[in-house]
C-alpha positions in Angstrom: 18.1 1.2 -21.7 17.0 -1.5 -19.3 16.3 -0.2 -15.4 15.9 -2.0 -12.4 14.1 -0.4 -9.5 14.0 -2.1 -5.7 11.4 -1.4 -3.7 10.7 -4.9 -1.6 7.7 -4.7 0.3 5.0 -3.5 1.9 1.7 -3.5 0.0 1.2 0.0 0.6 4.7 1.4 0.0 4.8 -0.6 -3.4 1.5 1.3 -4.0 3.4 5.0 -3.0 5.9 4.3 -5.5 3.6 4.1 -8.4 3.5 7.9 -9.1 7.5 7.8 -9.5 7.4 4.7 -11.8 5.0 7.2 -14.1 7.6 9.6 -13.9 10.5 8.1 -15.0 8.9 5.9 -17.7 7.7 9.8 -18.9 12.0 10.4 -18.4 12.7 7.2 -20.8 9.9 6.2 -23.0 11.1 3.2 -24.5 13.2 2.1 -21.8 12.5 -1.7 -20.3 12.0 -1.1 -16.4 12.0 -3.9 -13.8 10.7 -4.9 -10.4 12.5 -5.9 -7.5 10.0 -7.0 -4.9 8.8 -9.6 -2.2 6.8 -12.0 -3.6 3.8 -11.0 -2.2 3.4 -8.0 -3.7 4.8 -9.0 -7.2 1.0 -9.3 -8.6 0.3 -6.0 -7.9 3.8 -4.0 -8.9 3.0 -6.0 -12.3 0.0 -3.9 -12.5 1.2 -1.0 -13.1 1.5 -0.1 -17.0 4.9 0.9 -17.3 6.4 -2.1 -15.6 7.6 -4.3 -17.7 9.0 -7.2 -15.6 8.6 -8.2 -11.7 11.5 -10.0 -10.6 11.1 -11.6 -6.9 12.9 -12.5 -4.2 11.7 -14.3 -1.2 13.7 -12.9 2.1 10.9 -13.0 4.2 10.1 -16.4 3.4 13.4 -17.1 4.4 13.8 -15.2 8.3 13.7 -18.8 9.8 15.6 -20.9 7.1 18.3 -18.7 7.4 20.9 -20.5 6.5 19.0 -21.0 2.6 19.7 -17.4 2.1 23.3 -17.1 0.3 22.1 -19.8 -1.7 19.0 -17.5 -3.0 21.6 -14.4 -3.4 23.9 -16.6 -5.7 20.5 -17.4 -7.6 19.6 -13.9 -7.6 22.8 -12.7 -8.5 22.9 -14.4 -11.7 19.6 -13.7 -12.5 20.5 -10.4 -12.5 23.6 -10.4 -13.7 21.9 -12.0 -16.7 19.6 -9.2 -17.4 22.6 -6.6 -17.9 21.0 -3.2 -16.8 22.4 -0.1 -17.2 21.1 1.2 -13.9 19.7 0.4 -10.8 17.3 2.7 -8.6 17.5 1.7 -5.0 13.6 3.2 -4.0 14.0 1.9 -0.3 16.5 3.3 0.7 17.7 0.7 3.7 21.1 -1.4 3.9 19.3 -4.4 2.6 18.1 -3.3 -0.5 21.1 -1.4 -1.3 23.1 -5.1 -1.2 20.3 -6.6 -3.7 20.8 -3.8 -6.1 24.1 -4.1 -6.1 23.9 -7.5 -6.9 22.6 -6.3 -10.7 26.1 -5.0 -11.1 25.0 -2.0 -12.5 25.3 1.5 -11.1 23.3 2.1 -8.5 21.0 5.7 -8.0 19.3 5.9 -4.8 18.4 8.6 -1.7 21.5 10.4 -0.1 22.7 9.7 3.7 20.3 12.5 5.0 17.5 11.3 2.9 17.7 7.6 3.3 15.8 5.3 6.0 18.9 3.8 6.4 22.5 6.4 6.1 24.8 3.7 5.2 23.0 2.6 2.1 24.0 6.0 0.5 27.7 4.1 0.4 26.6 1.9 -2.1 25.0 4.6 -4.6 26.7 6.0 -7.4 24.5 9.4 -7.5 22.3 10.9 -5.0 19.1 13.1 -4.3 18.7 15.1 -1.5 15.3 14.8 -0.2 13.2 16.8 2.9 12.1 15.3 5.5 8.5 15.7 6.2 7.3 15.2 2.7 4.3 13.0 1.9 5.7 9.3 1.1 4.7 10.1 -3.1 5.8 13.3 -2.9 9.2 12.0 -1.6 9.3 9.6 -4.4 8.4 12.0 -6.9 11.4 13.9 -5.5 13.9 11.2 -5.7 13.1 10.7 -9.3 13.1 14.4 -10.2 16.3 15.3 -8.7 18.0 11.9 -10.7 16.4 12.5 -14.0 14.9 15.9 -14.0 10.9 14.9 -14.0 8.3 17.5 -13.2 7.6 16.2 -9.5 4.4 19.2 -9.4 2.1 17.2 -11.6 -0.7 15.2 -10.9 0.5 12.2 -10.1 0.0 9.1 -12.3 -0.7 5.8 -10.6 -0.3 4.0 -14.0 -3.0 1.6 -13.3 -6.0 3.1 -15.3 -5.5 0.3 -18.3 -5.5 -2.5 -15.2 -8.8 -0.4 -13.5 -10.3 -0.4 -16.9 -9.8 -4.1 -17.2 -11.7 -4.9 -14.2 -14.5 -2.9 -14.6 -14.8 -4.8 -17.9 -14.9 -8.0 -15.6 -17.8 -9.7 -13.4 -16.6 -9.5 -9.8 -15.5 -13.0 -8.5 -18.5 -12.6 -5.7 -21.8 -10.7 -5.7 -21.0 -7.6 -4.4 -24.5 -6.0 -5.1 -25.8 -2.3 -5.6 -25.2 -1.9 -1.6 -22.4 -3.6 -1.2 -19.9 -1.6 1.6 -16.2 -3.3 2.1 -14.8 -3.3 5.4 -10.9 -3.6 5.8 -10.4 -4.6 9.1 -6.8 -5.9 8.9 -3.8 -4.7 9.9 -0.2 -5.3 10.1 0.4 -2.4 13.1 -1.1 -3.7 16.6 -1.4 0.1 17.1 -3.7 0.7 14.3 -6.5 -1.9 15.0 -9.8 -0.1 15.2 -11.6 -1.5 18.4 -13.5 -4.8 17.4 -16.8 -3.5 19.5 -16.4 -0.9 17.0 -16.9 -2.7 13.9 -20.2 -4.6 15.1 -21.5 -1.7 16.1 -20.3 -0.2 12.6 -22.0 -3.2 10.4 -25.1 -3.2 12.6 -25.6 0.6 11.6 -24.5 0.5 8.0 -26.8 -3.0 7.6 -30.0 -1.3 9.3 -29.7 1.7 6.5 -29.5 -1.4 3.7 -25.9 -1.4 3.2 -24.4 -5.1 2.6 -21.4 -5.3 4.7 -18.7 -7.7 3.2 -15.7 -8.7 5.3 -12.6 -10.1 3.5 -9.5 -11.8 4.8 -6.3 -13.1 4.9 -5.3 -15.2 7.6 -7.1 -17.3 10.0 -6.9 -14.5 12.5 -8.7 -11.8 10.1 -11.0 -14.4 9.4 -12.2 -15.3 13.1 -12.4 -11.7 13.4 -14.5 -11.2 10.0 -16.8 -14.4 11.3 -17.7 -12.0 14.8 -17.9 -9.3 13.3 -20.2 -11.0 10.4 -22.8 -11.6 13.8 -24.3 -8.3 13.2 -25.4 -9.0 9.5 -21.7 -8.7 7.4 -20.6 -11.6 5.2 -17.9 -12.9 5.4 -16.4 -13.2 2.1 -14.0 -15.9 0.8 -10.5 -16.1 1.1 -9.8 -13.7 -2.3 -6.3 -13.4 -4.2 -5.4 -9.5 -4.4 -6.6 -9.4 -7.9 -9.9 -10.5 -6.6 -10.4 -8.4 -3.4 -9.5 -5.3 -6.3 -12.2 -6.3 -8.1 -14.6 -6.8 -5.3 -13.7 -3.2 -4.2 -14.4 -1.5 -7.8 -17.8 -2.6 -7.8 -18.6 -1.9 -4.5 -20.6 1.2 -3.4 -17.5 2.0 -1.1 -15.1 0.8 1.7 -13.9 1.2 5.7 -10.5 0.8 5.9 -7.8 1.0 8.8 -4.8 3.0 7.4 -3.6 -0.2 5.4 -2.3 -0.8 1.8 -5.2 -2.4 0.4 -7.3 0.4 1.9 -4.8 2.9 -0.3 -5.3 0.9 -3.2 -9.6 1.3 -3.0 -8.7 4.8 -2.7 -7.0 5.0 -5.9 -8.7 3.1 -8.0 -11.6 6.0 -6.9 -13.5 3.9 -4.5 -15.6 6.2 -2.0 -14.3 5.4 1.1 -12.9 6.0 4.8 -9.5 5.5 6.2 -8.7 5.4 9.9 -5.6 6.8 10.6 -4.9 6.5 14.5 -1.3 6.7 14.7 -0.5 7.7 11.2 -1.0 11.0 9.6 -2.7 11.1 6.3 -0.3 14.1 5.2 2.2 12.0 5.2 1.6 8.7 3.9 -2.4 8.8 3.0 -3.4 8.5 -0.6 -5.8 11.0 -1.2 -8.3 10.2 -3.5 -10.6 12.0 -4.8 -14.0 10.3 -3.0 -11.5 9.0 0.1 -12.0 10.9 3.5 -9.4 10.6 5.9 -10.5 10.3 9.5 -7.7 11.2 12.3 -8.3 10.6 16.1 -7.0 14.8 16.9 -5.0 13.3 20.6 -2.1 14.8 21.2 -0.1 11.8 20.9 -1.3 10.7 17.4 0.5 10.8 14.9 3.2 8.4 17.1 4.3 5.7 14.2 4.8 3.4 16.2 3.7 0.0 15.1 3.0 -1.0 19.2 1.3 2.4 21.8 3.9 3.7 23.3 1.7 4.9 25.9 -0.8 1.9 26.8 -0.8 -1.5 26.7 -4.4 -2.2 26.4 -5.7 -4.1 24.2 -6.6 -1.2 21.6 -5.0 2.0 21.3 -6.0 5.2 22.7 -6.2 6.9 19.2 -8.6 4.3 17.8 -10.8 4.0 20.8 -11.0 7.7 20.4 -12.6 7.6 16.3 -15.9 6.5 17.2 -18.0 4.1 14.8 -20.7 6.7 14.6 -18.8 9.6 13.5 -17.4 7.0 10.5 -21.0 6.1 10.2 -22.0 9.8 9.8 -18.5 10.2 7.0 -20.3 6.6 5.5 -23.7 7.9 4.6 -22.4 11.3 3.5 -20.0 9.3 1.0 -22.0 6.7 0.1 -25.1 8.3 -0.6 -23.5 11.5 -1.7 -21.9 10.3 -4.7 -24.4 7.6 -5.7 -27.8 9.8 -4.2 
């Protein structure tokens, strides 16, 4: 049995689908399972220990070479083609990823018209499961593979990565991260979930002043102006680290700040102590919960919105950020920094 499952992008979606890989490698033990997925995120879908192969394809690379695209999708095609699965598992339910997996030439399983993030990619799916709305993003991938290959969906789930934790641990971090060393995960795809910049200074100013080492990662030039001013109240700014490397740097780390972001979900499952911001998300729905994570909501009555810009201000930060001050995370910091380690 060889399966290909589709799930493109983003970081922390890959991540949210990670419980349901677990459960249907538990559904076929010695089958061969594959990755479809962005490039981007290829390193880390190959972490999980039931994957077997990460196959990528590089749309987004393509949104302004357009015209380079059918030429990938012949490429693709027979790369598939050549793999000869017996099924495919559409995980993202949208138009687009229902045309790659069909490119496999295999049958195709994915959500139903009701259940999809897109109805019309039902039409391309051979079988179906019927999931609620309203379900936390794992939980509605547990679902999808429960209902396909009858898995027990009411288990703990299984993130598959404790061989590639264990790995790591094993490992000397690729920077000093020191006994005090706190990450702070200010980036963000989402305009609406930027936590106020005048909040992080005054966030790494406090956490410095009780002995903490605040450590600033980034990936683009933009995150790392913003790590270099935030760095001015005593953070370092780390250097530009692969994901491998910013996982490692998080493992032996007394804890993390993160937005709501994917490598902020990550820290929380690979047991980091940590805080996530969620301003216009809502951590019942798509935050991990870790065991030493706590989840920190703004309580307005517009949040939880989902919207990636406010829909009701245009200022520079969003309402539901401005209103998750950086000393009640300071207070959450100390109790779960110094709680777990005394």
């Amino acid at each position: 049995m060889k399966i290909l499952v589709v799930r493109l992008s983003s970081l922390g979606d890959v991540l949210h689908l990670f419980p349901a890989i677990s459960d249907l490698r538990l559904c076929f033990p010695d089958a061969e399972i594959h990755w479809l997925v962005e490039p981007a995120f290829s390193e880390m879908a190959g972490w999980h220990s039931a994957v077997d192969k990460v196959m990528a394809v590089p749309l987004r690379r393509h949104k302004k070479t357009w015209w380079k695209i059918p030429g990938l999708l012949r490429s693709l095609k027979k790369q598939l083609r050549g793999e000869r699965y017996d099924l495919v598992i559409d995980a993202q339910g949208l138009i687009k990823s229902a045309l790659l997996a069909r490119l496999a030439g295999a049958d195709i399983y994915g959500f139903s018209e009701n259940s999809a993030r897109e109805a019309l990619a039902a039409r391309f799916y051979k079988k179906t499961a019927e999931v609620p709305h309203g379900m936390h993003v794992v939980e509605k991938n547990r679902a999808l593979i429960a209902q396909l290959f009858g898995s027990d969906a009411n288990t703990r789930p299984d993130f598959g990565l404790a061989a590639f934790r264990q790995k790591l641990m094993g490992q000397a971090p690729p920077f000093d991260v020191g006994r005090n060393g706190v990450v702070l995960l200010h980036g963000t795809t989402w305009n609406s979930k930027y936590w106020p910049e005048e909040y992080w200074l005054k966030l790494t100013g406090m956490l410095t002043k009780k002995g903490f080492r605040c450590l600033l990662p980034w990936g683009n030039e933009e995150e790392r102006q913003r790590a270099e001013r935030i760095a001015l109240q005593g953070g370092e700014v780390l250097p530009r680290l692969s994901l491998n490397e910013l996982a490692g740097v998080l493992l032996h780390a007394r804890g993390f700040v993160s937005v709501e972001t994917g490598i902020g979900h990550l820290a929380s499952v690979l047991d980091v102590p940590g805080i996530m911001l969620h301003g216009p998300t809502d951590p019942d729905y798509s935050g991990i919960l870790g065991r030493y994570c706590k989840h920190i909501t703004s309580g307005l009555d517009c949040s939880p919105c989902f919207k990636r810009d406010c829909p009701i201000s245009d200022e520079r930060w969003p309402p539901c950020q401005e209103a998750i001050s950086a000393e009640r995370v300071m207070e959450e910091c100390f109790r779960q920094f110094s709680g777990i380690y005394g």
